[in-house]
C-alpha positions in Angstrom: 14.8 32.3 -104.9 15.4 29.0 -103.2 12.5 27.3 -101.4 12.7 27.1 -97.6 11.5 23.8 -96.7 9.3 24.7 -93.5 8.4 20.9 -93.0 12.4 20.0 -93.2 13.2 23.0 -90.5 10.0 22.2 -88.4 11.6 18.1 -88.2 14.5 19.3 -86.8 13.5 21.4 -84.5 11.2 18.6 -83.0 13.4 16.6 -82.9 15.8 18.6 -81.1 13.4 19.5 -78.9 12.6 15.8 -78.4 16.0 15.0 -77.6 16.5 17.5 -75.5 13.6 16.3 -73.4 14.5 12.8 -73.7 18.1 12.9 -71.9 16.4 15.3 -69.2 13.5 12.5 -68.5 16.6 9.9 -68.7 18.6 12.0 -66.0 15.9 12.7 -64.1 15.0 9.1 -63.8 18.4 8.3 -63.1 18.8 10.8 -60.3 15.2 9.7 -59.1 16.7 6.2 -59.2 20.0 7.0 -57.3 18.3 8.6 -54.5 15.5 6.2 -53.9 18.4 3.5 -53.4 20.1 6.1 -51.4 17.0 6.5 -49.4 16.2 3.1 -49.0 19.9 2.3 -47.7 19.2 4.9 -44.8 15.7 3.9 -44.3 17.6 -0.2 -43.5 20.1 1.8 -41.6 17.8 3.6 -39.6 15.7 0.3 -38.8 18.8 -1.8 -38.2 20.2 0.6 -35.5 16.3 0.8 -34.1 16.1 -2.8 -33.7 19.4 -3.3 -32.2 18.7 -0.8 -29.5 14.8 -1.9 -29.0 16.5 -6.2 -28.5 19.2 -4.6 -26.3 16.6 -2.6 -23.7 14.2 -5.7 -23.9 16.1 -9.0 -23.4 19.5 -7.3 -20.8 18.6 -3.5 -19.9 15.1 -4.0 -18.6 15.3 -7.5 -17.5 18.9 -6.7 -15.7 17.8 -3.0 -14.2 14.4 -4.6 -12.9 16.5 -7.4 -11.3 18.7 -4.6 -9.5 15.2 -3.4 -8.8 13.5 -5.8 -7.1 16.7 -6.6 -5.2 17.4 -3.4 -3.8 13.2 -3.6 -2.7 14.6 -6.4 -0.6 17.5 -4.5 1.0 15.0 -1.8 1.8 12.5 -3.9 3.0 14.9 -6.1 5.6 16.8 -2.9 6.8 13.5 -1.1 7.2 12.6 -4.3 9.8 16.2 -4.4 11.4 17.3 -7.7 9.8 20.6 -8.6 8.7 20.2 -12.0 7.3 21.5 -11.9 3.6 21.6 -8.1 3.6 25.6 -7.8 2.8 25.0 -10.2 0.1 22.1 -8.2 -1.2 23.6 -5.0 -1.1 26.3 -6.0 -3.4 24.2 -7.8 -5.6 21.8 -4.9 -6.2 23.8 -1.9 -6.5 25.9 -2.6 -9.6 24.4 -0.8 -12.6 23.5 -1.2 -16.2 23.2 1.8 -18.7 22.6 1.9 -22.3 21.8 4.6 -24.7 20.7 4.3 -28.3 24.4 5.4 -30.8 22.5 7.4 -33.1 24.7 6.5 -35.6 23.0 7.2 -38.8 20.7 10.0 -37.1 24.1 12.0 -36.8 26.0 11.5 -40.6 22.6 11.9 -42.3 22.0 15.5 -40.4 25.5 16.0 -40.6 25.6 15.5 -44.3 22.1 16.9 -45.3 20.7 13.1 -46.4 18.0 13.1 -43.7 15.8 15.0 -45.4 15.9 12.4 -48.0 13.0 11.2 -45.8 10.5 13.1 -47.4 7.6 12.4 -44.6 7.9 15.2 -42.0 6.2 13.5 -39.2 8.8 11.0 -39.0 12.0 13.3 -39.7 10.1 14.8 -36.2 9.6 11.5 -34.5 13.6 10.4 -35.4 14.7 13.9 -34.5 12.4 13.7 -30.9 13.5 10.0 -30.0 17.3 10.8 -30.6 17.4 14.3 -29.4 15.1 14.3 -26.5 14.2 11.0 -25.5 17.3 8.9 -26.2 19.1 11.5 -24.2 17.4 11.7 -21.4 17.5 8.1 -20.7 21.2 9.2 -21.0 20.8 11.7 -18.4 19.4 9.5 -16.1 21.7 6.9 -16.0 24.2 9.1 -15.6 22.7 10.6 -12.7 22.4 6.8 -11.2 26.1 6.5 -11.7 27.0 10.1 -10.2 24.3 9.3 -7.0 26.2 6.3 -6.4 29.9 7.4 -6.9 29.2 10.6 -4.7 27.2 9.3 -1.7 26.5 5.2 -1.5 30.3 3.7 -2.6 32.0 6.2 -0.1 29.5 5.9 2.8 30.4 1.8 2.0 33.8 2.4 2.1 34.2 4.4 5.3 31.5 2.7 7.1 31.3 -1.2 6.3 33.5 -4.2 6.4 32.4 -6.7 3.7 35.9 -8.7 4.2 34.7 -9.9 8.1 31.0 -9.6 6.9 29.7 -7.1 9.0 26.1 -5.9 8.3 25.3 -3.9 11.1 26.4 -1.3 9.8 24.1 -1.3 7.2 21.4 -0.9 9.0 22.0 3.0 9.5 19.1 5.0 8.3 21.6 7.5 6.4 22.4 4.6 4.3 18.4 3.5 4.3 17.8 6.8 2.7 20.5 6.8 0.0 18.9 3.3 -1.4 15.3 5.0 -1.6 16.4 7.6 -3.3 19.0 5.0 -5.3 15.7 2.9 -6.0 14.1 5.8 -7.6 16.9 6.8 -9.7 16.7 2.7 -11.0 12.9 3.1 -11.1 12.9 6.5 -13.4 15.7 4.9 -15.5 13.7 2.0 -16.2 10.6 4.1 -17.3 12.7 5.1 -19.7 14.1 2.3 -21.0 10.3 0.8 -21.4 9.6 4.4 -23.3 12.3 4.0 -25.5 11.7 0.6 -26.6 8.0 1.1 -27.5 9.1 4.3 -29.8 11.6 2.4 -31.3 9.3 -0.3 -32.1 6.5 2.3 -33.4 9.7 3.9 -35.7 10.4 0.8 -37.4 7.0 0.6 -38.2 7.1 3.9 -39.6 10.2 3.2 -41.6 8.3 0.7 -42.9 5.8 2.4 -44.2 7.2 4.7 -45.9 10.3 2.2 -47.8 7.1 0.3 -49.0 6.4 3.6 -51.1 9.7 3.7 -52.7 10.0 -0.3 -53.7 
């Protein structure tokens, strides 16, 4: 009867074993690989988009919308008092608007496709979801409502009761139209709030980002 060579069998085995456990550490480091450059790509993507929208708010929205603001304060202010000096002028200068809100570019193809997740800290999966679902869109909302206000009431009350071509302002002293531009002023003041909101969070989400594509580098 032939010898079995236990130490022979026991060799092979290990060494399947060890190969077997080799090429599933070599995948697994290569998927772990993949999707930590996958991550980081939507991490730059998220921070790039942030930053675009956080520059836009600060150096036109803001600036521009607290121009409007403080001109429409004047139009208040010298129909309040009766004047007309400047006030056609004034009117057209501060009614125009200027509305942004953030694309949400990458926020939508990485839900869409499943990749956001790839963010593995909750709290800012949360804070993402919260500034493009809820916040983003409500500084949507209101500058929507701004545009609506002034398509429905000021532009045709203008239209039916001014003559900017021979320069009439007297009829912009009429308290209907006083009303509308308080009520105009507080759309442009609620808007702006917004605005300030959103560029703080944005600001606090890079930071976040941040944070956590240090831990994958």
């Amino acid at each position: 009867m032939k010898s079995i060579n236990w130490f022979d069998h026991l060799f092979n085995f290990l060494a399947v074993i060890l190969g077997v456990s080799l090429a599933f550490y070599v995948n697994s480091t290569a998927e772990e690989k993949r999707l930590n450059t996958e991550t980081l790509q939507i991490i730059n993507s998220f921070t790039e988009e942030l930053a675009r929208d956080r520059r836009v708010y600060e150096n036109y929205q803001l600036v521009e919308n607290k121009m409007r603001l403080e001109r429409l304060d004047k139009v208040i202010d010298l129909i309040s008092k009766r004047k007309t000096d400047s006030l056609d002028y004034l009117v057209m200068r501060s009614l125009p608007f200027t509305n942004y809100a953030p694309q949400a570019v990458t926020f939508k193809s990485t839900s869409a496709t499943g990749k956001f997740d790839l963010l593995n800290d909750y709290d800012l999966r949360m804070n993402l979801s919260k500034y493009y679902t809820v916040t983003a869109k409500e500084a949507e909302y209101r500058g929507a409502g701004q545009v609506e206000f002034y398509q429905d009431n000021i532009m045709p009350w203008l239209i039916q009761n001014t003559d900017f071509i021979q320069r009439d302002a007297s009829a912009l002293l009429d308290r209907e139209f006083l009303n509308m531009l308080i009520i105009y002023r507080d759309l442009i003041h609620n808007k702006i709030r917004q605005y300030e909101v959103l560029a703080e969070r944005s600001a606090e989400l890079e930071a976040e980002l941040d944070t956590l594509k240090s831990t994958l580098q």
